[in-house]
N, CA, C and O atoms as a GROMACS GRO file, in nm:
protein
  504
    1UNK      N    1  14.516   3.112   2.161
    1UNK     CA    2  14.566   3.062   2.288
    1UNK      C    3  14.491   2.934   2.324
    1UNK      O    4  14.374   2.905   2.301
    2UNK      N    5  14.584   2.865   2.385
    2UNK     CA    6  14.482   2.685   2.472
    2UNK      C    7  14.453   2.697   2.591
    2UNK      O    8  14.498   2.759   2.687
    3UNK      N    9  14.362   2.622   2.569
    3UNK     CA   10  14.332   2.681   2.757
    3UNK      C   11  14.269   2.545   2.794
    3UNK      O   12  14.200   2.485   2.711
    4UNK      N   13  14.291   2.496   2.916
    4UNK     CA   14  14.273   2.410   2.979
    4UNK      C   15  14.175   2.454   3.115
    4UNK      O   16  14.221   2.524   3.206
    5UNK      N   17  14.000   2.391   3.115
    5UNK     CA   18  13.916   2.441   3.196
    5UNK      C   19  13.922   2.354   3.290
    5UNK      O   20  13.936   2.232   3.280
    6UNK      N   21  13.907   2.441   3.414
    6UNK     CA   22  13.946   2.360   3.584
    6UNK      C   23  13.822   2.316   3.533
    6UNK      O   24  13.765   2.332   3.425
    7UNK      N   25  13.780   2.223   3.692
    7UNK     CA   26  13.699   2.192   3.713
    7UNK      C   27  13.561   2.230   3.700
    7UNK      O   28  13.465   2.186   3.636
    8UNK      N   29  13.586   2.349   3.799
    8UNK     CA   30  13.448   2.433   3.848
    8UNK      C   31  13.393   2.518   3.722
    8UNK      O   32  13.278   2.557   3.700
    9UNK      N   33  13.537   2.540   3.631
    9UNK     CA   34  13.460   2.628   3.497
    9UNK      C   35  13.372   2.541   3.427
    9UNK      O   36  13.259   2.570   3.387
   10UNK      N   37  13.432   2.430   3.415
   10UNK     CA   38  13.312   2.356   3.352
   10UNK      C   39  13.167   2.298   3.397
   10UNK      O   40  13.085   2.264   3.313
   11UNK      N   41  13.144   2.291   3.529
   11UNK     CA   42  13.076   2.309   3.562
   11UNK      C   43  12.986   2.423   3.584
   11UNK      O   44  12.865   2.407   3.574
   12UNK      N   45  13.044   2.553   3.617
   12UNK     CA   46  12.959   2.662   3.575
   12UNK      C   47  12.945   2.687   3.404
   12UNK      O   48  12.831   2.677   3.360
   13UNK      N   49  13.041   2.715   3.319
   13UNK     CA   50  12.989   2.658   3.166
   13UNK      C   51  12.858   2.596   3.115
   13UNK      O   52  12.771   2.633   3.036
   14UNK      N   53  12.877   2.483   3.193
   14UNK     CA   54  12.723   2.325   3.117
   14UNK      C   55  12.592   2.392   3.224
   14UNK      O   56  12.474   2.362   3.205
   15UNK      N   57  12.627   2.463   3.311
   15UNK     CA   58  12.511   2.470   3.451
   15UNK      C   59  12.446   2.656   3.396
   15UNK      O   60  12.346   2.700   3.453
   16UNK      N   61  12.487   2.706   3.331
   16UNK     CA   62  12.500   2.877   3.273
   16UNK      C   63  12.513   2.965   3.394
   16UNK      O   64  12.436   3.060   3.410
   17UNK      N   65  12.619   2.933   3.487
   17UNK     CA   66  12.607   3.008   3.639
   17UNK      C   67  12.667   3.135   3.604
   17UNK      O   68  12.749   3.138   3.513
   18UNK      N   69  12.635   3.236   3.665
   18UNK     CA   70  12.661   3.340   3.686
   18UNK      C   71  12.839   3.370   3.735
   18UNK      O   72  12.884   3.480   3.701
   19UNK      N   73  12.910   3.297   3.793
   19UNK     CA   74  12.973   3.249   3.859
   19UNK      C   75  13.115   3.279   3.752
   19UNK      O   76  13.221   3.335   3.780
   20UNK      N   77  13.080   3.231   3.652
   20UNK     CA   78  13.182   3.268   3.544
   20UNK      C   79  13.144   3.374   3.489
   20UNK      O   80  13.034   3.403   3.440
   21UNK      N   81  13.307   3.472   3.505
   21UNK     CA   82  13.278   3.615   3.483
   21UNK      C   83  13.226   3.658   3.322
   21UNK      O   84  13.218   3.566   3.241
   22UNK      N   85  13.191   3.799   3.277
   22UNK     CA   86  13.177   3.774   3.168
   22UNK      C   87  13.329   3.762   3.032
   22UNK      O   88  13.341   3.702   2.925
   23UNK      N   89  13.417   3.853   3.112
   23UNK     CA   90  13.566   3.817   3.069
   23UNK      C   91  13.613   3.671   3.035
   23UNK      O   92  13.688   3.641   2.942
   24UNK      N   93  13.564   3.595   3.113
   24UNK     CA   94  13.626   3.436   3.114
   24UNK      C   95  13.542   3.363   2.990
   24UNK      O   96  13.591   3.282   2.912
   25UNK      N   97  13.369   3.423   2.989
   25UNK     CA   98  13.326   3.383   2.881
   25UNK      C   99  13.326   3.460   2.749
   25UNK      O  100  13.252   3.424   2.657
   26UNK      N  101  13.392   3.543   2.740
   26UNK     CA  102  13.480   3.583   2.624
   26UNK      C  103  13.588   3.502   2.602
   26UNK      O  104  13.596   3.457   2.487
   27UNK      N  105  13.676   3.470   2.682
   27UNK     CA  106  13.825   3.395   2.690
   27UNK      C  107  13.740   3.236   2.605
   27UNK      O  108  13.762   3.217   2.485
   28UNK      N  109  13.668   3.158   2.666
   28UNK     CA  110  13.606   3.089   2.598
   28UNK      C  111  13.521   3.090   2.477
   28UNK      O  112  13.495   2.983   2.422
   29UNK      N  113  13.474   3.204   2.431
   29UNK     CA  114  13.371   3.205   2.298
   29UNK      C  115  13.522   3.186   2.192
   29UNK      O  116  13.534   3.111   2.094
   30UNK      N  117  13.637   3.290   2.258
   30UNK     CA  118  13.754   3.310   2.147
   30UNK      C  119  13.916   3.242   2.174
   30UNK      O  120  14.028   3.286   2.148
   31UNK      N  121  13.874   3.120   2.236
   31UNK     CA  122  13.988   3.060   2.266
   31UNK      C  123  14.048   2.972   2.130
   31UNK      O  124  13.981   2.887   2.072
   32UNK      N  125  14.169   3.005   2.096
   32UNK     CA  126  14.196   2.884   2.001
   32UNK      C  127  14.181   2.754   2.005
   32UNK      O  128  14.165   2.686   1.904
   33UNK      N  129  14.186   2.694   2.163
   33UNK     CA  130  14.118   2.553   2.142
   33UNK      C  131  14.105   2.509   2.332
   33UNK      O  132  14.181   2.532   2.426
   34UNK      N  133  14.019   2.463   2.325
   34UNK     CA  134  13.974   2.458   2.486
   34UNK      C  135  13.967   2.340   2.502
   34UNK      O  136  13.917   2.276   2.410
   35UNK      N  137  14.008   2.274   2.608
   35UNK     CA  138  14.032   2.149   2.638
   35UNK      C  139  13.964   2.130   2.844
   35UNK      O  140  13.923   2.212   2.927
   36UNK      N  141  13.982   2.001   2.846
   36UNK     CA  142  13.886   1.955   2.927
   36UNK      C  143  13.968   1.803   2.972
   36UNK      O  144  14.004   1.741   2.872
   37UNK      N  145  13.997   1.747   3.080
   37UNK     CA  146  14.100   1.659   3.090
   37UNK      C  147  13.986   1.576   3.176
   37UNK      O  148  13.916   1.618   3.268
   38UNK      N  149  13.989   1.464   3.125
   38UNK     CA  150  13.933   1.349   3.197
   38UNK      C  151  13.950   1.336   3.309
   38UNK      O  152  13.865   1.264   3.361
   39UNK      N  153  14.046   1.386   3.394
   39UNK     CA  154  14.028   1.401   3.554
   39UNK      C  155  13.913   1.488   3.594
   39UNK      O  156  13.842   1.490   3.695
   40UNK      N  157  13.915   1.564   3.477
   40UNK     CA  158  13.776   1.673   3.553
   40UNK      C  159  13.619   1.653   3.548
   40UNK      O  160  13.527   1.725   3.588
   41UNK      N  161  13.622   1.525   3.480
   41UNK     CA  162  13.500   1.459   3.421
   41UNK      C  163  13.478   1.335   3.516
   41UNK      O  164  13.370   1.282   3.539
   42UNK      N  165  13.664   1.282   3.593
   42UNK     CA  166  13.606   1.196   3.709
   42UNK      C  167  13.567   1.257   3.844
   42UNK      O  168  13.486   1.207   3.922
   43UNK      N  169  13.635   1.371   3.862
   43UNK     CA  170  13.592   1.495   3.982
   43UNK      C  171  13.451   1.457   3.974
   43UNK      O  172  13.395   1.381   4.054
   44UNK      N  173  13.377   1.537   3.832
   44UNK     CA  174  13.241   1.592   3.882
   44UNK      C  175  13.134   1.403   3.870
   44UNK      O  176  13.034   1.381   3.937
   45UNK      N  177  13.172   1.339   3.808
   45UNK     CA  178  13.120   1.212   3.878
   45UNK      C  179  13.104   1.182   4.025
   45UNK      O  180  12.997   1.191   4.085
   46UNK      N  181  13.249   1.138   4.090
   46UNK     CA  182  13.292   1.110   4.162
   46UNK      C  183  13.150   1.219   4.289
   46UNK      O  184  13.070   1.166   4.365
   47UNK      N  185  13.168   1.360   4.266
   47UNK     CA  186  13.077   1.443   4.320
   47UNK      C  187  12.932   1.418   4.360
   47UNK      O  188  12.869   1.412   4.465
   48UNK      N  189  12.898   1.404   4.187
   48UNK     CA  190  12.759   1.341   4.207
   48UNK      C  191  12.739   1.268   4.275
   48UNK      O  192  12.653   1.295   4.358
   49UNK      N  193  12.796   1.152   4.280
   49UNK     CA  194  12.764   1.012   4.311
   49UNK      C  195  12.780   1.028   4.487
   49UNK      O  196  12.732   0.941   4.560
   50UNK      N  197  12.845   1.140   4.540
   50UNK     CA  198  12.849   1.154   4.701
   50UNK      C  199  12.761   1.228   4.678
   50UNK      O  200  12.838   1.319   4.710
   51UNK      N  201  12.646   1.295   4.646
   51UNK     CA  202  12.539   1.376   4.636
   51UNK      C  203  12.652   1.548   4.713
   51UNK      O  204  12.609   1.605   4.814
   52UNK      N  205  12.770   1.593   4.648
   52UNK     CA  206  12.856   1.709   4.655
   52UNK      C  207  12.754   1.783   4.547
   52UNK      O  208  12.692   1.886   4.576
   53UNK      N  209  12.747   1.729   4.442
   53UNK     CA  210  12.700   1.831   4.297
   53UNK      C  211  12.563   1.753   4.256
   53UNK      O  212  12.576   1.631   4.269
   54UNK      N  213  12.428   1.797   4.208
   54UNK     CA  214  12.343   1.729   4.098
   54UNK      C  215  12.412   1.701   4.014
   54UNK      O  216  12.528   1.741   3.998
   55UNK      N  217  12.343   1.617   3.937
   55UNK     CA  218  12.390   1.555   3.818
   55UNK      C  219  12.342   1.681   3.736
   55UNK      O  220  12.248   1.753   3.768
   56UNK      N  221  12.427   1.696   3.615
   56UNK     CA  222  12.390   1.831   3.543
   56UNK      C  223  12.367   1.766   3.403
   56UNK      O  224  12.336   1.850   3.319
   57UNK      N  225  12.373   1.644   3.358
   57UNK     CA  226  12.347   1.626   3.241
   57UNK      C  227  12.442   1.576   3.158
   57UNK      O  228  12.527   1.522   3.228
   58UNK      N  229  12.475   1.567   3.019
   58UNK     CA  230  12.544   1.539   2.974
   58UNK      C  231  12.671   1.596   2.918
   58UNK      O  232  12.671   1.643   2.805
   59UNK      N  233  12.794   1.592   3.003
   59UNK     CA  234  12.905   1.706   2.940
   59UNK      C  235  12.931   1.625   2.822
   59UNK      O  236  12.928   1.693   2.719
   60UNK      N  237  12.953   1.518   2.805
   60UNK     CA  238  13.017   1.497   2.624
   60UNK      C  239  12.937   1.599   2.530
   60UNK      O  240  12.996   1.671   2.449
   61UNK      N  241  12.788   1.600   2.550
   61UNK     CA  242  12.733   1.660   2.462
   61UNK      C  243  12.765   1.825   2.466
   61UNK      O  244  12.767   1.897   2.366
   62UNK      N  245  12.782   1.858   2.570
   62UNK     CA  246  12.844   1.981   2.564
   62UNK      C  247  12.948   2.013   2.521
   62UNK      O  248  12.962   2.121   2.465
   63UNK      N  249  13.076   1.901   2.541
   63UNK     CA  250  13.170   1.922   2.502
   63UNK      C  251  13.143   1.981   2.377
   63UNK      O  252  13.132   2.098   2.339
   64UNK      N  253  13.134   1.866   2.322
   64UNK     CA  254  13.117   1.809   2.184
   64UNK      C  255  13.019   1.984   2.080
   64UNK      O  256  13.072   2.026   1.978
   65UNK      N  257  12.942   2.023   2.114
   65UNK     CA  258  12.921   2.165   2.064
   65UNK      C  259  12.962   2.258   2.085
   65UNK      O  260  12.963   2.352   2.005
   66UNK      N  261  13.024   2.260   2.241
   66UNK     CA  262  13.157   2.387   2.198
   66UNK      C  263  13.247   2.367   2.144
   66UNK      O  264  13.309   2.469   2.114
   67UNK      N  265  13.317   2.216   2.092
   67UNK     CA  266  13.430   2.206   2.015
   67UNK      C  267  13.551   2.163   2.141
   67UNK      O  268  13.670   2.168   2.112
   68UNK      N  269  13.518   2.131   2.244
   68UNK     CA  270  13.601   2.152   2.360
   68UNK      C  271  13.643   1.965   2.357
   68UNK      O  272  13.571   1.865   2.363
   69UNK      N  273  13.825   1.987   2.344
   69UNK     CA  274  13.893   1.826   2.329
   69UNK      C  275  13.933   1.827   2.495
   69UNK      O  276  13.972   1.907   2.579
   70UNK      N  277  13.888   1.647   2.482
   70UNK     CA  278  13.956   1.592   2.617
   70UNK      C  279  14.056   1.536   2.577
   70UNK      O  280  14.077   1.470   2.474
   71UNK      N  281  14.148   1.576   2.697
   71UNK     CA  282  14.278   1.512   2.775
   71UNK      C  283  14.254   1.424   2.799
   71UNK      O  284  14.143   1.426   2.852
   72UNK      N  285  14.326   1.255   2.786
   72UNK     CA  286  14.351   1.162   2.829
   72UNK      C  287  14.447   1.171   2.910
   72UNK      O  288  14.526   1.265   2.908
   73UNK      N  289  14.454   1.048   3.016
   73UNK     CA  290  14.550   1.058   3.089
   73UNK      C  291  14.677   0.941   3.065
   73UNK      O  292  14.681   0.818   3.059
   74UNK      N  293  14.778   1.055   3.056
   74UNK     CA  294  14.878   0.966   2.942
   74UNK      C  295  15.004   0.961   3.022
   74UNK      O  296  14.996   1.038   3.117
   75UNK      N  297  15.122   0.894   3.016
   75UNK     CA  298  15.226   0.885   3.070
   75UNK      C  299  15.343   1.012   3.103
   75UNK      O  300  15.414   1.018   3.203
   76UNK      N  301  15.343   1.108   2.990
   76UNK     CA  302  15.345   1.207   3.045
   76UNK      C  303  15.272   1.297   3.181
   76UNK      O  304  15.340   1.352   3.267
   77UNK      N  305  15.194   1.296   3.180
   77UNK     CA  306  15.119   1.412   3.302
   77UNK      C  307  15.153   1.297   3.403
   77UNK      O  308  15.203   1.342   3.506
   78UNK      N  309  15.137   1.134   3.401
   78UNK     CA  310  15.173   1.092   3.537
   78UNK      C  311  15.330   1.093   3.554
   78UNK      O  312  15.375   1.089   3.668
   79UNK      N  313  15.425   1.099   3.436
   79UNK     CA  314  15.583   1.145   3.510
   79UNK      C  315  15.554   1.281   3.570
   79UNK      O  316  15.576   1.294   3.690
   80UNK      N  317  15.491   1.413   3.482
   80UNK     CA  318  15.497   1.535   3.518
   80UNK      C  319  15.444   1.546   3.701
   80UNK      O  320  15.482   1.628   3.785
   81UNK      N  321  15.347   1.434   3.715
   81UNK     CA  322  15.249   1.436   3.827
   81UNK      C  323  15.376   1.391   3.946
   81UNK      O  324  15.375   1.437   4.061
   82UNK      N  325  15.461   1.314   3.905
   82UNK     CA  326  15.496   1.276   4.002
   82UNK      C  327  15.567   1.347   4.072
   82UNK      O  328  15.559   1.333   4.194
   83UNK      N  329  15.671   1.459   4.005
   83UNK     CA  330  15.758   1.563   4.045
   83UNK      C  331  15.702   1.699   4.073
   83UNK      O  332  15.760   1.806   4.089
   84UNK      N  333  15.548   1.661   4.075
   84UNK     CA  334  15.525   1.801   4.137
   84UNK      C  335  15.532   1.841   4.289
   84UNK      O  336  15.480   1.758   4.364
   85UNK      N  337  15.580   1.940   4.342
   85UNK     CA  338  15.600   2.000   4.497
   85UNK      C  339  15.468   1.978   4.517
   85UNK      O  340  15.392   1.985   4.420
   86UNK      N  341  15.410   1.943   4.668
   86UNK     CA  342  15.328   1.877   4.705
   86UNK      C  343  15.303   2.024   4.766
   86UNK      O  344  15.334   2.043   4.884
   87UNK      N  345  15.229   2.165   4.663
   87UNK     CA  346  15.180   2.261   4.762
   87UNK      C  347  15.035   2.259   4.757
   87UNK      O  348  14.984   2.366   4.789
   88UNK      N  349  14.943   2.152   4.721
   88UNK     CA  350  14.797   2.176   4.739
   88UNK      C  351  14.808   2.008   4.748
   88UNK      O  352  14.896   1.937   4.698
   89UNK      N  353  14.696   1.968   4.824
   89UNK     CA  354  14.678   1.823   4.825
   89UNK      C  355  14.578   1.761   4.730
   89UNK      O  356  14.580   1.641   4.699
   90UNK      N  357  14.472   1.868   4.676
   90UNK     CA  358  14.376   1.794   4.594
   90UNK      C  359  14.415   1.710   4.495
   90UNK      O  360  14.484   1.788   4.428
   91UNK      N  361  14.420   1.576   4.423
   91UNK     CA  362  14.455   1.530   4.328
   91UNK      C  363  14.439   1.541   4.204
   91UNK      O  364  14.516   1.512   4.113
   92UNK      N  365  14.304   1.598   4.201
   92UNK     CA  366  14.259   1.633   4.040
   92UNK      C  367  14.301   1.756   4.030
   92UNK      O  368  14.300   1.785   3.910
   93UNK      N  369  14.338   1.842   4.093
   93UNK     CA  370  14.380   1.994   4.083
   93UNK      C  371  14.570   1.978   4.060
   93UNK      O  372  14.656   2.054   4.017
   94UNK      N  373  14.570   1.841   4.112
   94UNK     CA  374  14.740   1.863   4.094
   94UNK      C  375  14.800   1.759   3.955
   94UNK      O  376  14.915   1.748   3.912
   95UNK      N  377  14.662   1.686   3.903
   95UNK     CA  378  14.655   1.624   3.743
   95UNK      C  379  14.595   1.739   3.680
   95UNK      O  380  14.606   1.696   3.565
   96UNK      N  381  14.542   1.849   3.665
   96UNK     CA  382  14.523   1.968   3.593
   96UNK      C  383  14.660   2.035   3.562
   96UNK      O  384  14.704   2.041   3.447
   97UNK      N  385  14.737   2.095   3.692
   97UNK     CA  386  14.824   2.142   3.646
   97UNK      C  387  14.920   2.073   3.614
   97UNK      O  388  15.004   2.152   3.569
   98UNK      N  389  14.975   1.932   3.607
   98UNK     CA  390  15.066   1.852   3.536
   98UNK      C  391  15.053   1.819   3.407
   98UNK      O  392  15.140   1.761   3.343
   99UNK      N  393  14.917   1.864   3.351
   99UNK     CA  394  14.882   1.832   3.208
   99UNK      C  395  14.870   1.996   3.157
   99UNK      O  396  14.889   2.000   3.036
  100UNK      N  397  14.851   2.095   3.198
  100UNK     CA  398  14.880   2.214   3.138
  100UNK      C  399  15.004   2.278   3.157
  100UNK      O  400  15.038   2.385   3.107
  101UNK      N  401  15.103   2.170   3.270
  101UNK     CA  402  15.268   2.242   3.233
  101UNK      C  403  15.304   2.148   3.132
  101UNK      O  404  15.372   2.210   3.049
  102UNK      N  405  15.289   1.995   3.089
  102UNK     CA  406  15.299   1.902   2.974
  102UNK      C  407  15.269   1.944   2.861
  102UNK      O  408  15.332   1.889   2.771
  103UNK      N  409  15.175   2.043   2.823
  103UNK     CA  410  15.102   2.059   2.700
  103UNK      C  411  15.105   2.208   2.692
  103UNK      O  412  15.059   2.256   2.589
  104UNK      N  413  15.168   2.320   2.816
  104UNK     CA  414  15.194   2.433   2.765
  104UNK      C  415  15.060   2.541   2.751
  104UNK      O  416  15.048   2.638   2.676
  105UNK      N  417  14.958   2.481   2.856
  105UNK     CA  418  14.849   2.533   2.813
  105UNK      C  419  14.756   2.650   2.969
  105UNK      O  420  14.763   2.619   3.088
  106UNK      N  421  14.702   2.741   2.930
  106UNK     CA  422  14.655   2.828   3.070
  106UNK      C  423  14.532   2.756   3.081
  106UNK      O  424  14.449   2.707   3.004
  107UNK      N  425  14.558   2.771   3.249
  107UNK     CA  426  14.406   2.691   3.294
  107UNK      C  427  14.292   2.785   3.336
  107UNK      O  428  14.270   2.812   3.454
  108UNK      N  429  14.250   2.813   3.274
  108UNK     CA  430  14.100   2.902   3.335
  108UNK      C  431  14.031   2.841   3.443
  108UNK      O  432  13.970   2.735   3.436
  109UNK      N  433  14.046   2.925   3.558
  109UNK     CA  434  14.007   2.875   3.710
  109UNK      C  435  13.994   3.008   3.797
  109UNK      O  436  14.042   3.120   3.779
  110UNK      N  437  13.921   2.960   3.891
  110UNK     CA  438  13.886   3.038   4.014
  110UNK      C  439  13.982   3.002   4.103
  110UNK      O  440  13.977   3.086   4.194
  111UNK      N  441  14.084   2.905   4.131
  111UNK     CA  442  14.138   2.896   4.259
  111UNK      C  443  14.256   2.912   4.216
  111UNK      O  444  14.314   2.858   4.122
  112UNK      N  445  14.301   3.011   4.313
  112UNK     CA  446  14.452   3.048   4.296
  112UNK      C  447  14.582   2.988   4.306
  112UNK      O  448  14.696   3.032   4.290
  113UNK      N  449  14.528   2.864   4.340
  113UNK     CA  450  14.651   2.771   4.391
  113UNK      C  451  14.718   2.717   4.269
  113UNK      O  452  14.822   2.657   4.298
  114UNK      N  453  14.687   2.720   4.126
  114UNK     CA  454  14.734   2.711   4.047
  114UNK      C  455  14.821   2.746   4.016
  114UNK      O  456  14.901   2.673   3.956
  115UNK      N  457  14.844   2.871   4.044
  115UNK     CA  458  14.968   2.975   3.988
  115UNK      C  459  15.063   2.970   4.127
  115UNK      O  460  15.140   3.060   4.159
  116UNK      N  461  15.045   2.861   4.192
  116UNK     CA  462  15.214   2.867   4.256
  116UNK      C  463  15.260   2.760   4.216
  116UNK      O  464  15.373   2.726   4.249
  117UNK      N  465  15.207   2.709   4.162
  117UNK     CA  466  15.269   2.594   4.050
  117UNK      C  467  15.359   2.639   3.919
  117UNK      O  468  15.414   2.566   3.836
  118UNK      N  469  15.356   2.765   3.927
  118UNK     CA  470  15.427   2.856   3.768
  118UNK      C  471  15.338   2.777   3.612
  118UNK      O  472  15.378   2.754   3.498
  119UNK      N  473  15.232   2.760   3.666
  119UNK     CA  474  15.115   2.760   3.540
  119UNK      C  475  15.062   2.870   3.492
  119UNK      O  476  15.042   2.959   3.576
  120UNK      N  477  15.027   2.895   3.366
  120UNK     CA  478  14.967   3.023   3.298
  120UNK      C  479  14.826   3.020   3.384
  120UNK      O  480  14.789   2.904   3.403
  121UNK      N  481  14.751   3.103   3.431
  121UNK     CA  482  14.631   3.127   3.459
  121UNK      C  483  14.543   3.246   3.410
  121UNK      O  484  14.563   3.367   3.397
  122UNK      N  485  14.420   3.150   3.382
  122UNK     CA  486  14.307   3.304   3.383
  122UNK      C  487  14.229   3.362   3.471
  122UNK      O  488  14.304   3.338   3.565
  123UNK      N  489  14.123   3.429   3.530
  123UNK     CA  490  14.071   3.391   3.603
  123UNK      C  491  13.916   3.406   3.596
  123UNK      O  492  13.863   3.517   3.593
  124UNK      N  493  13.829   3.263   3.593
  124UNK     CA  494  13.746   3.266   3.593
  124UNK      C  495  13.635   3.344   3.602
  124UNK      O  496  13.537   3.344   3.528
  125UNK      N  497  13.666   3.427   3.724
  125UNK     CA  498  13.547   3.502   3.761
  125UNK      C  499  13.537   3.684   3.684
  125UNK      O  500  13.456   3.776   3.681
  126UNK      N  501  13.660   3.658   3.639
  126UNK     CA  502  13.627   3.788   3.544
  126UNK      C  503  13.511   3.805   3.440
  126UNK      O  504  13.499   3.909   3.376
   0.00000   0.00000   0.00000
């Protein structure tokens, strides 16, 4: 299975929080391929830099040893982006799910607002 990690999973992931259930880090040790979308890499910048999150270090390098591919942001997810029903306002949460209904992929997340989008979901905190 593909799975596409929100935000916050990756941040609890690179940070070892408790926060992600131990179910979800099963879903990740045995995912067929886990992905990570450059919106979620400008989120947790964007964060830092308002002092929202510490800086946690280096995710490429994390990526990069779990095997975990980034999403570019490509002309698809911004047609997909554009026709999405405007039921959550966050922007990077509504470029997550336009690139996992584009690419067919479940997003492992804590916030439920995903799945009224008719996206596959997991849920994080399991």
């Amino acid at each position: 299975m593909r799975f596409l990690l929100d935000t916050n999973v990756l941040i609890w992931l690179v940070a070892g929080s408790r926060n992600l259930g131990p179910r979800a880090r099963q879903t990740i040790s045995g995912a067929g391929s886990l992905f990570v979308s450059e919106v979620s890499l400008l989120e947790i910048s964007v964060k830092v830099s308002i002092n929202k999150l510490p800086s946690i270090g280096s995710f490429a390098a994390t990526m990069g040893q779990l095997g975990i591919h980034r999403t570019h942001i490509d002309d698809r997810y911004l047609a997909r982006l554009e026709i999405l029903p405007l039921l959550h306002r966050d922007p990077f949460d509504r470029m997550l799910v336009a690139q996992a209904l584009s690419d067919d992929l479940t997003v492992l997340t804590a916030d439920p607002v995903f799945a009224k989008y008719g996206v596959r979901v997991a849920d994080a905190r399991e």
